[in-house]
N, CA, C and O atoms as a Tripos MOL2 file, in Angstrom:
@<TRIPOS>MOLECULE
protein
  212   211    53     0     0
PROTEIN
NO_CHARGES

@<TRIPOS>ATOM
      1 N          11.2490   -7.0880    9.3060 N.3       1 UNK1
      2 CA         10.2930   -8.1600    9.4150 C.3       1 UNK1
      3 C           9.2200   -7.9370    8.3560 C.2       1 UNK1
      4 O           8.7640   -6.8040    8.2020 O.2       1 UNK1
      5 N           8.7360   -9.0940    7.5210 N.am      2 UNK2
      6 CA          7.5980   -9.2430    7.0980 C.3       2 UNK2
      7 C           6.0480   -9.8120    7.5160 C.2       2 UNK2
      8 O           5.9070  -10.9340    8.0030 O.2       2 UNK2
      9 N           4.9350   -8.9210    7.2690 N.am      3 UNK3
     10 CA          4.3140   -9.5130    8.5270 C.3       3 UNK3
     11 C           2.8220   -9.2500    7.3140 C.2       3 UNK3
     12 O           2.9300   -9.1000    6.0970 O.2       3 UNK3
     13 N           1.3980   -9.2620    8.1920 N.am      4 UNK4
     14 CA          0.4410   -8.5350    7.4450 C.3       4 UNK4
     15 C          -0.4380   -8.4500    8.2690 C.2       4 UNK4
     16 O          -1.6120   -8.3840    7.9040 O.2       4 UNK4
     17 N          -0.0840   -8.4300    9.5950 N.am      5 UNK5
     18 CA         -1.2790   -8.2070   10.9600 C.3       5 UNK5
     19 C          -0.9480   -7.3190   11.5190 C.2       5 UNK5
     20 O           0.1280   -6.8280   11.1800 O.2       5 UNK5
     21 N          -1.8320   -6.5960   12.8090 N.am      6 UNK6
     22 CA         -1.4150   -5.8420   13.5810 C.3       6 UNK6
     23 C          -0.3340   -6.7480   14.6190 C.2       6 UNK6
     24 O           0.6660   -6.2270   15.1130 O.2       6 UNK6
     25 N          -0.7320   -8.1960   14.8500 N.am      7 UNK7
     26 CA         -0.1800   -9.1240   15.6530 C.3       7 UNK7
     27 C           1.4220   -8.8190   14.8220 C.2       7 UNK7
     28 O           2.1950   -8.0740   15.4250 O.2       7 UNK7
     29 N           1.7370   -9.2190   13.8840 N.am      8 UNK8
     30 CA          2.8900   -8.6770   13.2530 C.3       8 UNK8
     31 C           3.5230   -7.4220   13.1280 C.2       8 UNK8
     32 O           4.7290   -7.4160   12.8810 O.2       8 UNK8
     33 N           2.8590   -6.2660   13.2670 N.am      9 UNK9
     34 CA          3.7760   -5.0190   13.2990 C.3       9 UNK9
     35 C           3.6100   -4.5140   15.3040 C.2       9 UNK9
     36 O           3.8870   -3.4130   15.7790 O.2       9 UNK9
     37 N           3.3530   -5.1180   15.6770 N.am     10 UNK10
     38 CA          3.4460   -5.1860   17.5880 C.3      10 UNK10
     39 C           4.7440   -5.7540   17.6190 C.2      10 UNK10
     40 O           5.7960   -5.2590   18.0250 O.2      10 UNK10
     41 N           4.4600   -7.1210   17.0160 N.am     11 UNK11
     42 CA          5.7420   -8.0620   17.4300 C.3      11 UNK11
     43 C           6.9520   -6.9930   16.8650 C.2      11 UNK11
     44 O           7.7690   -6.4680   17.6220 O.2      11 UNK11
     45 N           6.9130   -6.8070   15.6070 N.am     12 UNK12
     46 CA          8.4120   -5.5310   15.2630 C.3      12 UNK12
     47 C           8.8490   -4.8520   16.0820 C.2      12 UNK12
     48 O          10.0310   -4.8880   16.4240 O.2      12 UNK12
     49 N           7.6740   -3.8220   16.7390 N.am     13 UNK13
     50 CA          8.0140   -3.0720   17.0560 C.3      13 UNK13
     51 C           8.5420   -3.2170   18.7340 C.2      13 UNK13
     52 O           9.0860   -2.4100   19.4870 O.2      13 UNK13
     53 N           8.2500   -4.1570   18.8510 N.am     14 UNK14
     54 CA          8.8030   -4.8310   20.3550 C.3      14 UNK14
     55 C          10.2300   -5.1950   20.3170 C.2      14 UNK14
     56 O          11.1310   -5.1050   21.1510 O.2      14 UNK14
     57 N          10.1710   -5.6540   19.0410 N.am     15 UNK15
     58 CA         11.7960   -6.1680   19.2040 C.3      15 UNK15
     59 C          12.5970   -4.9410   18.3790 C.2      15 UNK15
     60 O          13.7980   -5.0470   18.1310 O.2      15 UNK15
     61 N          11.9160   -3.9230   18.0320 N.am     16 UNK16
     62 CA         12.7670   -3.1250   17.6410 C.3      16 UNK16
     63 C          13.1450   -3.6880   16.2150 C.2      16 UNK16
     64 O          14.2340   -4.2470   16.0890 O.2      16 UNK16
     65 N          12.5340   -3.5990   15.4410 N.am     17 UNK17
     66 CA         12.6000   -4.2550   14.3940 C.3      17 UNK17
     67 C          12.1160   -3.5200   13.4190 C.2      17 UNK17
     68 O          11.4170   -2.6590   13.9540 O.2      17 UNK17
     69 N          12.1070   -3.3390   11.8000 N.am     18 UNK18
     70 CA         11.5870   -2.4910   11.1130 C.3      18 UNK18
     71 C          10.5600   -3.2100   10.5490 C.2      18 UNK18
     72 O          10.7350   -4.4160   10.7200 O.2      18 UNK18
     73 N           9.3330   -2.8810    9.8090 N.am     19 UNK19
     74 CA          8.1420   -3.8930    9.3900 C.3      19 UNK19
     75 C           7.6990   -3.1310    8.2590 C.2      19 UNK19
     76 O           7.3490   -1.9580    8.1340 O.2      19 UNK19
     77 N           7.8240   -4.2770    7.3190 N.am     20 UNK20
     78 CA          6.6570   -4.3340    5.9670 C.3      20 UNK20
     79 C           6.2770   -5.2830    6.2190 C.2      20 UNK20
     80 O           6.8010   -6.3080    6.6560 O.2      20 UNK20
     81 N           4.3350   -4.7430    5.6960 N.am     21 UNK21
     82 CA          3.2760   -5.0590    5.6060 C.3      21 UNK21
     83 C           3.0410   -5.3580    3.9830 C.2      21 UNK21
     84 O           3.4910   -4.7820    2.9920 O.2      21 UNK21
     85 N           2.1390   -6.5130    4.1270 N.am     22 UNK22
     86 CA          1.4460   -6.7570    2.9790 C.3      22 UNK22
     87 C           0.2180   -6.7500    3.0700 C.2      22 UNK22
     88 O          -0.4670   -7.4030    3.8570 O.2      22 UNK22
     89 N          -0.3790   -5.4620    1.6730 N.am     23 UNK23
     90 CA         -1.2640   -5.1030    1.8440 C.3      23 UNK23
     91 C          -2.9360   -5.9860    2.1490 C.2      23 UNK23
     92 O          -3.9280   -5.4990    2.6900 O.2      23 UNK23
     93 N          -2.7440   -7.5600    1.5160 N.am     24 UNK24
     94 CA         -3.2740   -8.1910    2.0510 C.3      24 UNK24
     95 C          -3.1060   -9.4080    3.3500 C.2      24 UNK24
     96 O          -2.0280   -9.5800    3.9200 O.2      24 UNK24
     97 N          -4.3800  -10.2040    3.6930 N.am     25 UNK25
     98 CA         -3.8510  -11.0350    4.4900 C.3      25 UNK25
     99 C          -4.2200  -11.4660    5.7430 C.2      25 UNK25
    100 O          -5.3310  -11.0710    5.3880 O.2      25 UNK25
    101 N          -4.4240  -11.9720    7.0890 N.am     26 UNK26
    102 CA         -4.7520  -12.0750    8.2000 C.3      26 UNK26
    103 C          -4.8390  -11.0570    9.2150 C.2      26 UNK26
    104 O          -4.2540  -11.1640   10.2920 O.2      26 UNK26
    105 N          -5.6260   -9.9760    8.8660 N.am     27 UNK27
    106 CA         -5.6150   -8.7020    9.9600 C.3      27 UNK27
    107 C          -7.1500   -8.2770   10.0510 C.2      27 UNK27
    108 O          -7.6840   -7.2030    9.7740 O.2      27 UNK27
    109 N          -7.6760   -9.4520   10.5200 N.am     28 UNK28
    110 CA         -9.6180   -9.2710   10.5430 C.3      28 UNK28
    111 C         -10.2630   -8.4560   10.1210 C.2      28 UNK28
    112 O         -11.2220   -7.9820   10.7300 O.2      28 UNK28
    113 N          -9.6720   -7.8890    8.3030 N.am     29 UNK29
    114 CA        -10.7700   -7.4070    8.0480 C.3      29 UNK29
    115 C         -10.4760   -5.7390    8.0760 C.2      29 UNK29
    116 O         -11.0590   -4.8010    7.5310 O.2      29 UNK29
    117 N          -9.3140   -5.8100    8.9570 N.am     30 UNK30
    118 CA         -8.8740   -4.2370    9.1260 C.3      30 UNK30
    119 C          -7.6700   -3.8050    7.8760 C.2      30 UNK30
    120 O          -6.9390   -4.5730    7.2500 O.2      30 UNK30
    121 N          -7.7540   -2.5500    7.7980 N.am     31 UNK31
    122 CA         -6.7140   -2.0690    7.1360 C.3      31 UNK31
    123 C          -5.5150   -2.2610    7.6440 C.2      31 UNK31
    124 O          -5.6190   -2.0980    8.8590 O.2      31 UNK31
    125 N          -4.0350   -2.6160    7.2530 N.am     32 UNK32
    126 CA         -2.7530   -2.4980    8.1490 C.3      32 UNK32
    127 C          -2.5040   -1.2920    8.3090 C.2      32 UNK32
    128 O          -1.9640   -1.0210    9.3810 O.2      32 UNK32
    129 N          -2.7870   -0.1350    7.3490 N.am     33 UNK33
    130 CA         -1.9420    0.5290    7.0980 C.3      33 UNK33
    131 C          -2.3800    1.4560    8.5120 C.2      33 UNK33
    132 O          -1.5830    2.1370    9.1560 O.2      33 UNK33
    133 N          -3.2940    1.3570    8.7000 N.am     34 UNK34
    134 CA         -4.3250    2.0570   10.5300 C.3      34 UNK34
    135 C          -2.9520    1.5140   11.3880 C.2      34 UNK34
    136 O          -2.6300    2.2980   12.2810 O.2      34 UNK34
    137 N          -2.3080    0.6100   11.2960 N.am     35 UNK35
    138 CA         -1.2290    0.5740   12.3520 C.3      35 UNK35
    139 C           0.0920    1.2300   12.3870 C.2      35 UNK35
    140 O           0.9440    1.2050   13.2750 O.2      35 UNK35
    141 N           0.0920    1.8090   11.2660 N.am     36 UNK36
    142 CA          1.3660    2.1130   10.9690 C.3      36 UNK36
    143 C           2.7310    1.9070   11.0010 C.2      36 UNK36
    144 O           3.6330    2.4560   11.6340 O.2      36 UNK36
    145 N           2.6960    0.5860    9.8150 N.am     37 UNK37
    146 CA          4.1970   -0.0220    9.4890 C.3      37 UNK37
    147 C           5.0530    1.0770    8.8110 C.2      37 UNK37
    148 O           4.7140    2.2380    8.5820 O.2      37 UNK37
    149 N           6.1820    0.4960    8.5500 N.am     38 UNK38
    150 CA          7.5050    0.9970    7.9220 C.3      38 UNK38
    151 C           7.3530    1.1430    6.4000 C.2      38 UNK38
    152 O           7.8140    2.0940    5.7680 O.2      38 UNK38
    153 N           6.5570   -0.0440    5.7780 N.am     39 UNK39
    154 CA          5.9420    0.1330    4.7920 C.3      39 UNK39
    155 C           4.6510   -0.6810    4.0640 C.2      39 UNK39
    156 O           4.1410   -1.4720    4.8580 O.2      39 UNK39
    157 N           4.2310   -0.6730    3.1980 N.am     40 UNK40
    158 CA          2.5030   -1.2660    2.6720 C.3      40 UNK40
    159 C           3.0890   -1.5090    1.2040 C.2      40 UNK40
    160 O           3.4410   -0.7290    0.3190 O.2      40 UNK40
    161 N           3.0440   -3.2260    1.3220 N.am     41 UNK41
    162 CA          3.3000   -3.1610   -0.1570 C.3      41 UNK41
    163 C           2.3690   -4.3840   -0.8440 C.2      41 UNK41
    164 O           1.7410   -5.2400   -0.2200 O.2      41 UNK41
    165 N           2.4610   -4.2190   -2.3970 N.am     42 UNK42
    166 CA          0.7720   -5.3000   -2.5530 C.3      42 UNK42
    167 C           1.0580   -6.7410   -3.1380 C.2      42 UNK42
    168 O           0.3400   -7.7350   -3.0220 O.2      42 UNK42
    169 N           2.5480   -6.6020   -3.9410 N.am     43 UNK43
    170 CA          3.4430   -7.9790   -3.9600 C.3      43 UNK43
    171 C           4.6230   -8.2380   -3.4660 C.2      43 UNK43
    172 O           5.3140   -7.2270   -3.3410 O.2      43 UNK43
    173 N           5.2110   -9.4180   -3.0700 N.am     44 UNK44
    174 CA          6.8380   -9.6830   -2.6030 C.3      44 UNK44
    175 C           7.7000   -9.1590   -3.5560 C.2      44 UNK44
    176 O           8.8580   -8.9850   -3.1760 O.2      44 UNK44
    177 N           7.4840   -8.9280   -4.4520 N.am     45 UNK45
    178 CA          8.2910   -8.2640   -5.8910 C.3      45 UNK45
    179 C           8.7140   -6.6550   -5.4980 C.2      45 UNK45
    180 O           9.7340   -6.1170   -5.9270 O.2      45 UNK45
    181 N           7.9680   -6.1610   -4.8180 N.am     46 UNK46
    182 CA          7.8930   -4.7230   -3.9490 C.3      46 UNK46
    183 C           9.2790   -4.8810   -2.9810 C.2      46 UNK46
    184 O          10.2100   -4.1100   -2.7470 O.2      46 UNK46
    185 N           9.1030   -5.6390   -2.7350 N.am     47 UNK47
    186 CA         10.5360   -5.8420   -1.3450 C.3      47 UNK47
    187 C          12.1150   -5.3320   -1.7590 C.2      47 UNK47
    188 O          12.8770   -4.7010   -1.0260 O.2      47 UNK47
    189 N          12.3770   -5.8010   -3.1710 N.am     48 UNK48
    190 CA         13.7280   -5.4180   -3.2800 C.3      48 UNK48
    191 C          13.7180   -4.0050   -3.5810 C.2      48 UNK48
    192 O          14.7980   -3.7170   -4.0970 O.2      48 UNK48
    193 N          12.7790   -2.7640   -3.4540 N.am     49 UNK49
    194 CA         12.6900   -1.6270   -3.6920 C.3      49 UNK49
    195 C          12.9340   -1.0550   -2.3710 C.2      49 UNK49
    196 O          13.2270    0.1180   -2.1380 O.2      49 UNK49
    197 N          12.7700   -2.0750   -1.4660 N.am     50 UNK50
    198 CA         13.0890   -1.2100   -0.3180 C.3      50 UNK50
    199 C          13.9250   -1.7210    0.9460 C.2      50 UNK50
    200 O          14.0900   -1.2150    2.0560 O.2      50 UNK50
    201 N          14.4400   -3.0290    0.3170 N.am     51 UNK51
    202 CA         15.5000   -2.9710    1.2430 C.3      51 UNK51
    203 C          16.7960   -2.4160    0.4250 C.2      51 UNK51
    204 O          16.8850   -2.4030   -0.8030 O.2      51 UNK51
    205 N          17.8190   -1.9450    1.3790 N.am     52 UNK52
    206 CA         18.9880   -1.7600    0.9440 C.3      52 UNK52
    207 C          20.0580   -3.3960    1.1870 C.2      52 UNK52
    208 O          20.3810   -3.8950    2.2650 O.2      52 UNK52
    209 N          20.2900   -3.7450    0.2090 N.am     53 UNK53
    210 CA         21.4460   -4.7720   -0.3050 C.3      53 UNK53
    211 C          22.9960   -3.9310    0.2220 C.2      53 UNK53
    212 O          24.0890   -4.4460   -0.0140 O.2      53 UNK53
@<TRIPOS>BOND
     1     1     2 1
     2     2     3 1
     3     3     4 2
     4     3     5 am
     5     5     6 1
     6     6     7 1
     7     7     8 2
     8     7     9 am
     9     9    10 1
    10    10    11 1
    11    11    12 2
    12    11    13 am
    13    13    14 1
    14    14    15 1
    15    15    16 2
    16    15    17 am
    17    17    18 1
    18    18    19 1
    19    19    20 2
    20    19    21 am
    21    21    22 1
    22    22    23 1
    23    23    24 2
    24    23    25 am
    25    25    26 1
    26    26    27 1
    27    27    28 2
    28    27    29 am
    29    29    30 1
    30    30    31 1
    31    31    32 2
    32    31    33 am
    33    33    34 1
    34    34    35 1
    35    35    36 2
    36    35    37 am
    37    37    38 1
    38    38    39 1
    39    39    40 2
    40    39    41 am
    41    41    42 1
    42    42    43 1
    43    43    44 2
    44    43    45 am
    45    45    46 1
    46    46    47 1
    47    47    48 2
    48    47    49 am
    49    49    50 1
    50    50    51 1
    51    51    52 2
    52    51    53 am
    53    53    54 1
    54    54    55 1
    55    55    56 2
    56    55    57 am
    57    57    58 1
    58    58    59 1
    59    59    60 2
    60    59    61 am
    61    61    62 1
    62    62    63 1
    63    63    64 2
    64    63    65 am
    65    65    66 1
    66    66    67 1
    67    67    68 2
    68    67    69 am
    69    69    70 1
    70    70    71 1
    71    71    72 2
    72    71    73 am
    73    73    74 1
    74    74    75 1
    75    75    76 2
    76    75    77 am
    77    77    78 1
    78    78    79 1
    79    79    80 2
    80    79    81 am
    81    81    82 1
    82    82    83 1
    83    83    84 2
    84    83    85 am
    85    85    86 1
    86    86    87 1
    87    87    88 2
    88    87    89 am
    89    89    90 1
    90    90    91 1
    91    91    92 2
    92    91    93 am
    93    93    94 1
    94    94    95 1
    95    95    96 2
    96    95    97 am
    97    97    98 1
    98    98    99 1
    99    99   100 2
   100    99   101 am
   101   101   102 1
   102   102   103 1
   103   103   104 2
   104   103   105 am
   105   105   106 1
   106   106   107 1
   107   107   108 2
   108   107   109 am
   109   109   110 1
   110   110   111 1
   111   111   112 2
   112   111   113 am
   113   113   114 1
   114   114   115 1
   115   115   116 2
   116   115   117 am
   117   117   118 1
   118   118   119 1
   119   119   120 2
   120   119   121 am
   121   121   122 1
   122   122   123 1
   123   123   124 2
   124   123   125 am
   125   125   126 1
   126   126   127 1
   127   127   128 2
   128   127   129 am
   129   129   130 1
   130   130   131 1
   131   131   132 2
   132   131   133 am
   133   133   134 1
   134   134   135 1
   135   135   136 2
   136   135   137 am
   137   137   138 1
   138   138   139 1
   139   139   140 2
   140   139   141 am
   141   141   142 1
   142   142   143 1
   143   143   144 2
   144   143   145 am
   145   145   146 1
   146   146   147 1
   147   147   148 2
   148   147   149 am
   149   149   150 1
   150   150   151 1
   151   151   152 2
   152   151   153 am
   153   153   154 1
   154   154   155 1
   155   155   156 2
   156   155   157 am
   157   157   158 1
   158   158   159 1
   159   159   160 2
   160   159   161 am
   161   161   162 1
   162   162   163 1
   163   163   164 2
   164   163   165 am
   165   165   166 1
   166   166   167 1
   167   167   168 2
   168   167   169 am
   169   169   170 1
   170   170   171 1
   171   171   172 2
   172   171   173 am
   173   173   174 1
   174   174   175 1
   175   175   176 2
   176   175   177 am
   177   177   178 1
   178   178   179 1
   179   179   180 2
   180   179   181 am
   181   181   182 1
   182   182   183 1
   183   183   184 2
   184   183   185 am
   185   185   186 1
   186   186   187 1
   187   187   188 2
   188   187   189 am
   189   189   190 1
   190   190   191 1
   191   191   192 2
   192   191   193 am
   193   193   194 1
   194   194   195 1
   195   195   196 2
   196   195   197 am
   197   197   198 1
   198   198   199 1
   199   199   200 2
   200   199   201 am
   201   201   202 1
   202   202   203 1
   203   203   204 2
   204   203   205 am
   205   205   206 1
   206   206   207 1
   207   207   208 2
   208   207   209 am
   209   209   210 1
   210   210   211 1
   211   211   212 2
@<TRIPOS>SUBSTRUCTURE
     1 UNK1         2 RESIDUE 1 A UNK
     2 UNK2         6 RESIDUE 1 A UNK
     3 UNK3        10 RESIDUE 1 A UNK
     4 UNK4        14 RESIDUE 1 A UNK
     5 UNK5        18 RESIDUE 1 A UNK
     6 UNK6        22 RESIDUE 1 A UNK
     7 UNK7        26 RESIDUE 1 A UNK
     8 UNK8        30 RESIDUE 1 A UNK
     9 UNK9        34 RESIDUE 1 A UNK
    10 UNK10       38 RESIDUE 1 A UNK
    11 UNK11       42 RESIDUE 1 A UNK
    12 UNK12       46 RESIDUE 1 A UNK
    13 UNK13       50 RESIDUE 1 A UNK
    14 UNK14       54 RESIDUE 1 A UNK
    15 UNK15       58 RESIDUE 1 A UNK
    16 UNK16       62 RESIDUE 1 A UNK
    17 UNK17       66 RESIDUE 1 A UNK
    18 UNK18       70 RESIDUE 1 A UNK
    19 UNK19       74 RESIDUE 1 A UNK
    20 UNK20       78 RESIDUE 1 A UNK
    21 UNK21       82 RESIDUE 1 A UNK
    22 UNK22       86 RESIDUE 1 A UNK
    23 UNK23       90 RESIDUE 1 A UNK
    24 UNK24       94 RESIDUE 1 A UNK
    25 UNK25       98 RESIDUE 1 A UNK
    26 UNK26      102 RESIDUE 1 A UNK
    27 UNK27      106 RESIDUE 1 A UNK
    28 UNK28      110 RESIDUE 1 A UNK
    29 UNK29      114 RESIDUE 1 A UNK
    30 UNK30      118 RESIDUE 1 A UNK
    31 UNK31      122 RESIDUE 1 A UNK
    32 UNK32      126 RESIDUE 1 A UNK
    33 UNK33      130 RESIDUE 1 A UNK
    34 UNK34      134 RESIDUE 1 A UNK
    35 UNK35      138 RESIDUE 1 A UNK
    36 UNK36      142 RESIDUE 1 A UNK
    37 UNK37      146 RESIDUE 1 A UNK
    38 UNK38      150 RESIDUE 1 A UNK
    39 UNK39      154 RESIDUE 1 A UNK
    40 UNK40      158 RESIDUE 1 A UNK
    41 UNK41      162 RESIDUE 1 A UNK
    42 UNK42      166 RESIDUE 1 A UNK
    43 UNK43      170 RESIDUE 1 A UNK
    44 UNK44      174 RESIDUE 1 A UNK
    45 UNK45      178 RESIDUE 1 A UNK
    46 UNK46      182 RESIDUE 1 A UNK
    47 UNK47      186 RESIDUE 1 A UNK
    48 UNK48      190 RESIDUE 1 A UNK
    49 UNK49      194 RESIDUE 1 A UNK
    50 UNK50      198 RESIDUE 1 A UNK
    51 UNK51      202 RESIDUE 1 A UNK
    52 UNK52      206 RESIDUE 1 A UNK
    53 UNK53      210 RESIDUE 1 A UNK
């Protein structure tokens, strides 16, 4: 899952799901990385580095 809230890496981790974060975005102000996703990245260009195809 791609997400950039804490509301977004909850929802992952509920469904059992793996989560990147973008480092900016709708998370009031807080850091994501304080929640600890799967990964923190700062453009969508970042993504094909870390999924496996």
């Amino acid at each position: 899952m791609i997400g950039d809230s804490m509301s977004d890496v909850n929802a992952a981790r509920a469904a059992k799901f793996s989560i990147i974060c973008m480092s900016y975005g709708y998370n009031h102000g807080e850091d994501i990385r304080d929640y600890d996703p799967d990964a923190v990245i700062d453009t969508m260009t970042e993504i094909k580095d870390l999924i496996d195809w």
